[in-house]
VOGU-3710 file (C-alpha; in Angstrom, 3 decimals, decimal comma):
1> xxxxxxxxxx> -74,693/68,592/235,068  -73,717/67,941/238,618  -71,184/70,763/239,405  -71,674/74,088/237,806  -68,624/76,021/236,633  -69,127/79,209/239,032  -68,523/75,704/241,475  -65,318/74,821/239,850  -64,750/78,916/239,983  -65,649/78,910/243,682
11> xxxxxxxxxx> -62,877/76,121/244,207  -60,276/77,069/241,933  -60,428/79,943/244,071  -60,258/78,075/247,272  -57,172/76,347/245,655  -55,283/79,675/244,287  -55,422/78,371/240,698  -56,123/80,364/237,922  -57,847/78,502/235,265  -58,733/79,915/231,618
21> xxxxxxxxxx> -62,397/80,136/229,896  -61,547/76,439/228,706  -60,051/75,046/231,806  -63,252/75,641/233,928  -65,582/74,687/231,458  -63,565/71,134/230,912  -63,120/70,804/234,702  -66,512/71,000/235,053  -67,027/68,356/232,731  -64,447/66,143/233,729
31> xxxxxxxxxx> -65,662/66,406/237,468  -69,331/65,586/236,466  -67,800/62,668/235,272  -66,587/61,539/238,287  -69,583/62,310/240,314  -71,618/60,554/237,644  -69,331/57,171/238,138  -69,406/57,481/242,225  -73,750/57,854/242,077  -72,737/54,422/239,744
41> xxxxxxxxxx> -70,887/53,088/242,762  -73,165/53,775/245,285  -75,591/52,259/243,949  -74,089/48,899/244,499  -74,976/46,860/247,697  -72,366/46,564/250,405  -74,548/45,865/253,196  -72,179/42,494/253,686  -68,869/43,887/252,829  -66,140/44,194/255,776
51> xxxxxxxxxx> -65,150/47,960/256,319  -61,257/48,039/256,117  -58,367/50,083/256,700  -56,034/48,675/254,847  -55,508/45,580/252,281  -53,386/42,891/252,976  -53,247/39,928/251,050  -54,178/36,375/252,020  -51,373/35,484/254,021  -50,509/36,267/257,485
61> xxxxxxxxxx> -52,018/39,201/259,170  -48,652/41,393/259,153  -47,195/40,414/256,280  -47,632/43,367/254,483  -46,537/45,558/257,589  -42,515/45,844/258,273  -41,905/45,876/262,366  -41,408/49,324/264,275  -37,949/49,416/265,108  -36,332/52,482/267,294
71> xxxxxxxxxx> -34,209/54,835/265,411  -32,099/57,826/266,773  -34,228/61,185/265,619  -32,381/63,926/263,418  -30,952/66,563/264,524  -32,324/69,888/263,864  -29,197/71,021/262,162  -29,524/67,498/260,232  -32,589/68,277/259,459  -32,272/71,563/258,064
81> xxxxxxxxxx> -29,452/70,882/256,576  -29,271/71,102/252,687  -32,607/73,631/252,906  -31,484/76,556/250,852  -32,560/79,082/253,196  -32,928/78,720/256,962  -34,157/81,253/259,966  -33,772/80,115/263,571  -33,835/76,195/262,627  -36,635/76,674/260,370
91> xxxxxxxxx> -36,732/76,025/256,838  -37,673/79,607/255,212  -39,579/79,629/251,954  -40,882/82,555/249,966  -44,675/83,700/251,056  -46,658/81,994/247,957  -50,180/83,013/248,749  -51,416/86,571/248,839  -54,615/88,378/249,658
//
């Protein structure tokens, strides 16, 4: 086994989830999995494979791409709008993580 489950503890942690007895123990299976298939993939050879940032099909260059066209921002009060709660032209949301 690749990850241990005090890993997928350590990170659960790191994430604020609380996982049961179960959940850690099939987490920790599940992620081996996927380690297991990415040792799988790097085993292949890519030594003459393009790096890219993004695919675009074989056509023209841009097709894929729409062109940047200038817009008029929001305003703040558009912005904040339909938020449920504001605070100085903020959006204010309850506190979800505590310490």
């Amino acid at each position: 086994m690749k990850i241990t489950e005090q890993e997928v503890r350590r990170v659960a942690d790191l994430a604020n989830l609380a996982l049961r007895e179960d959940e850690v123990a099939r987490m920790a299976h599940d992620l081996d999995g996927i380690l297991t298939h990415i040792d799988k993939l790097n085993e292949l050879d890519t030594t003459d494979v393009e790096p890219m940032a993004q695919v675009l099909f074989d056509v023209e260059e841009t097709a894929t791409l729409r062109e940047d066209q200038e817009r008029p921002t929001l305003t703040n009060a558009d912005a904040v709008g339909n938020a449920a709660v504001t605070s100085g032209g903020y959006y204010k949301v309850p506190r979800e993580i505590e310490r």
